[in-house]
N, C-alpha and C positions, 0 to 999 in steps of 0.2 A: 609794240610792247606786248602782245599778244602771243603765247606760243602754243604750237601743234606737236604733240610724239605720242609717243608708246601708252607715256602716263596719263593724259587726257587734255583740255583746256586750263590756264591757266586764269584766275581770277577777271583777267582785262577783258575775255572774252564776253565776258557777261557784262561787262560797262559798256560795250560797241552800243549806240543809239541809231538806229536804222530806220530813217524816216521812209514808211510806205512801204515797206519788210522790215523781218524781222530773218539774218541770216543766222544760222548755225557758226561756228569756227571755223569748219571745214568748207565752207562752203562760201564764207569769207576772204579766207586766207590764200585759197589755192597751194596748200603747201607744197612745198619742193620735195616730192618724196624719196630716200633714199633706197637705190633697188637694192635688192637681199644682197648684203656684206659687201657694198660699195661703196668704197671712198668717194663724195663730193669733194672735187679741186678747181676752186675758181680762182685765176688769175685774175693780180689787178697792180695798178699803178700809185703812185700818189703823187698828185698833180703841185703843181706851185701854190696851190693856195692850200694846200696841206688836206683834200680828201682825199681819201679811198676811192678809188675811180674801177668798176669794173666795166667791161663792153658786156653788151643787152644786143639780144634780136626778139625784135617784135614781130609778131604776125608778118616774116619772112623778112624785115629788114632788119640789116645789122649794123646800121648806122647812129646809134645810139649807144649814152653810157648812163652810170648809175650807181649810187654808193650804196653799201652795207652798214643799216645803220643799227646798232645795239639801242637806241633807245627812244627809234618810228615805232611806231604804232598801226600803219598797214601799209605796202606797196601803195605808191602813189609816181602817178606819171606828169609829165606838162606838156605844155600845146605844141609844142614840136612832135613830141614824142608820139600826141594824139594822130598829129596831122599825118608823120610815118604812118603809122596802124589805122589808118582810113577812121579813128576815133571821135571825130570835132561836134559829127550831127550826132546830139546827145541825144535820145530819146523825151518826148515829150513832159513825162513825170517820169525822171529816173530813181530808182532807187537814193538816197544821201546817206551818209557815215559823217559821224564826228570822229574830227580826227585829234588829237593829242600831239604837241609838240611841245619845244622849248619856248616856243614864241607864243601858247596859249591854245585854244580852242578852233576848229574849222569846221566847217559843214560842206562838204566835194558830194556830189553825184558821184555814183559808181558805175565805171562802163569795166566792159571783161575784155583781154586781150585774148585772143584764139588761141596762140601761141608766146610763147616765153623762152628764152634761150639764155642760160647762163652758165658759163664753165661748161662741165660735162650735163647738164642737166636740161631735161625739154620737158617742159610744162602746159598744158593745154587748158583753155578756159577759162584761164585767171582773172577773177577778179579785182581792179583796183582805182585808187580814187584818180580822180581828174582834177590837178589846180593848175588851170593856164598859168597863176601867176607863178607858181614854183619857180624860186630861183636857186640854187646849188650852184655857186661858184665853179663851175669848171666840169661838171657834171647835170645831165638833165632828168635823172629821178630816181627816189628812195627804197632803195628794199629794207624792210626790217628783219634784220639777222636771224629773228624769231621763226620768218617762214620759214626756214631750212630743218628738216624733220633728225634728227640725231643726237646721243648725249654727250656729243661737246662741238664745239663752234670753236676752230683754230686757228687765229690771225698770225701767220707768220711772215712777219716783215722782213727777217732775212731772203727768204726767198719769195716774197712778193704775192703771198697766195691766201687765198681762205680756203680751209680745209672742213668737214661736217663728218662726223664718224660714231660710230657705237663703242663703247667699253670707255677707258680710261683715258685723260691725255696723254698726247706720246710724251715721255718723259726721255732726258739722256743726262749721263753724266759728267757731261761738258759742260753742263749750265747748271748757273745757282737761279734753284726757284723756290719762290713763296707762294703757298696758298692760302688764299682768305674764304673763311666763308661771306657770303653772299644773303641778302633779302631781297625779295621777290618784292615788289610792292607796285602793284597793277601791273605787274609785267616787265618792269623794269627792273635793272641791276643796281643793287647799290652795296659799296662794302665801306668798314667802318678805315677813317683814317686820323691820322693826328694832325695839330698845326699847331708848330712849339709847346707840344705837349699840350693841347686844348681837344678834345674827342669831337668825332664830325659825319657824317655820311657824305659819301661820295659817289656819282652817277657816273656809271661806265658809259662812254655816251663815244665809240666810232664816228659819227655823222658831226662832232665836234670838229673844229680845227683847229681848236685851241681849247687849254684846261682855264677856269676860272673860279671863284668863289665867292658865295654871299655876302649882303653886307655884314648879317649876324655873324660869319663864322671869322671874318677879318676882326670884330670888335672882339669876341670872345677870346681871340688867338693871341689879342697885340699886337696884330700885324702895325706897320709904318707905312704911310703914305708915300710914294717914290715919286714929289713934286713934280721933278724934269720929266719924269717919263708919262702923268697923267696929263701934263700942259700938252704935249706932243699929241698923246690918246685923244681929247678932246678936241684938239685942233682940229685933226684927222677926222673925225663925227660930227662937226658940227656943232661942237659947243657943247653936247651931252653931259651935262654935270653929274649925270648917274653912273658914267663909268668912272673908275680910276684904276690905276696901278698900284699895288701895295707890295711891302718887301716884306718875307718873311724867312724866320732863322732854318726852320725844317719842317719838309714835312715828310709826313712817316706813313710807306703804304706797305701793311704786310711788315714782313721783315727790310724793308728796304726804305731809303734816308736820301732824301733831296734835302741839301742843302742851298743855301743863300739863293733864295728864287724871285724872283719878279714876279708877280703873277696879277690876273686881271679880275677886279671886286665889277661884278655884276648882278641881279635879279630879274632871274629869267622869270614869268607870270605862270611855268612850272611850279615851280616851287611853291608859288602861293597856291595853285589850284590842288596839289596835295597836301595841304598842311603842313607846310616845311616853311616857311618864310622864315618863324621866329627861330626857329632851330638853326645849329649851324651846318651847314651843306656845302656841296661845289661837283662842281661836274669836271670828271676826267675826258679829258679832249685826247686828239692824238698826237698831239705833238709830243705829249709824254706817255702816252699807250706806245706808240710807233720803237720806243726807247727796248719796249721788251717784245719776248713773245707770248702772248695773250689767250690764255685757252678760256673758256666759257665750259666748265663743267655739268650740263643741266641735270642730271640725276640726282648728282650728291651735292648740286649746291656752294659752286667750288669756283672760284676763279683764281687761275693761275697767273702770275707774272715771272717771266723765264729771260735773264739776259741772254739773246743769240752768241753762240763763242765768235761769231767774225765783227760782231759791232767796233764800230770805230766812235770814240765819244767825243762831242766838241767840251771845250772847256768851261768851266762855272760853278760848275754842281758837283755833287761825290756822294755816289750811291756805296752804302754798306747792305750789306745780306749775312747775318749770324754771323755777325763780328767780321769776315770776310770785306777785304778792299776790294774795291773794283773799280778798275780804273776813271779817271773823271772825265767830265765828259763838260 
């Protein structure tokens, strides 16, 4: 949640708690710099369980993978990944970082990898946290989209890449795109959306694998309880009566219109640790990010959503863009 560029540190920078140091941004973050008027292109996948999956080399092995996440708060590795990069014997009083996530608050020792290898880019000395327990579905550790040094961050899921670059997003007129602005809030993306015409913030959140939303903003919206599908949900958890399924008429991101959705009422202990609880909220996962192509504009505060011309849509839903059909999916 943390960013590095041109313009300076962003607010999060100065929330980082650093027990037994106190680091700098740069000195935290290890950013991924980009050399003078160089495209960063990182290849990646997305796995069956719906991450972002790019491959990592660590301190020379390249046996390792790792998501891009829009809304980590610093590189963090796990005990494999340690065990690869010779990482396990932590030093005796390591430096710790609290870290920030959906699931609440952590405290990781921080050990440095020598080396970093991602896409075109080689990184040396990096700093990042160590949580044996990290578990990432199909994936063994976290980049925050943040490191990457440039004014726009480019998920393009038609051709399967993240892209990092200076000036404007690439735009084409093969695609209909909406731009929203964006609030910064510790670091984080949030832009504003509807839910049956009910107003709401929503977190751009890559490291999702799925979109969901608050209880407040289900109550706010009228959403409907989708009985069969929350009997199922809780089965599947364990009885969790915290989660459910709710059905709602549309929702509205930018100029674009989800219709008739299923979607899943959660309260991440985010939300409450920012002051969001009572407010209505939800985080964009990528099951519907994946739907467009995604530019992070960080200069002007922009984020894009751009239908790919080759998307193929499954059936459900019907996206509009300025009155414009587009086919359903």
């Amino acid at each position: 949640m943390t960013r590095e560029s041109k313009r300076g540190p962003t607010k999060m920078a100065d929330r980082w708690h650093v027990k037994g140091a106190l680091f700098s941004v740069l000195a935290l973050m290890g950013c991924f710099p980009a050399f003078a008027n160089e495209r960063l292109v990182i290849p990646f996948e997305v796995n069956e369980y719906h991450h972002m999956v790019v491959h990592l080399e660590v301190n020379g092995n390249d046996r390792t993978t790792g998501i891009i996440d829009t809304a980590a708060t610093f590189p963090m590795i796990n005990r494999r990944t340690a065990r690869l990069a010779e990482l396990l014997d932590v030093e005796e009083n390591p430096p710790l970082i609290n870290v920030l996530g959906l699931t609440g608050e952590g405290i990781y020792p921080v050990v440095e990898l020598e080396t970093l290898l991602i896409g075109n880019v080689m990184k040396q000395d990096v700093p990042v946290a160590l949580n044996v327990d990290l578990d990432v579905t199909g994936a063994q550790n976290v980049l925050p989209a943040s490191a990457f040094e440039g004014d726009v961050i480019d998920f393009d899921f038609e051709n399967m890449q993240v892209m990092v670059y200076d000036g404007r997003p690439d735009r084409s007129v093969r695609r209909v795109s909406s731009s929203l602005k964006y609030a910064d809030e510790n670091g984080l993306i949030f832009v504003e959306v509807r839910i049956n015409g009910r107003k709401g913030r929503a977190l751009i959140d890559t490291g999702s694998s799925v979109t969901f939303i608050n209880s407040r903003f289900a109550e706010s919206s009228h959403t409907k309880t989708n009985e069969e599908k929350t009997q199922i949900l809780q089965g599947a958890t364990g009885g969790d009566q915290s989660l459910r399924v709710a059905s709602l008429r549309v929702l509205e991101i930018g100029d674009y219109r989800v219709s008739d959705m299923d979607i899943l009422v959660s309260d991440p202990p985010l939300f409450e640790y920012l002051g969001m609880h009572e407010e209505p909220a939800m985080v964009i996962g990528l099951d519907l990010l994946s739907s467009f192509r995604l530019q992070i504009d960080r200069r002007r505060n922009r984020v894009v959503l751009s239908l790919p011309t080759s998307r193929r849509f499954s059936r459900g839903l019907n996206f509009n863009a300025r009155d414009t059909n587009i086919p359903e999916f």
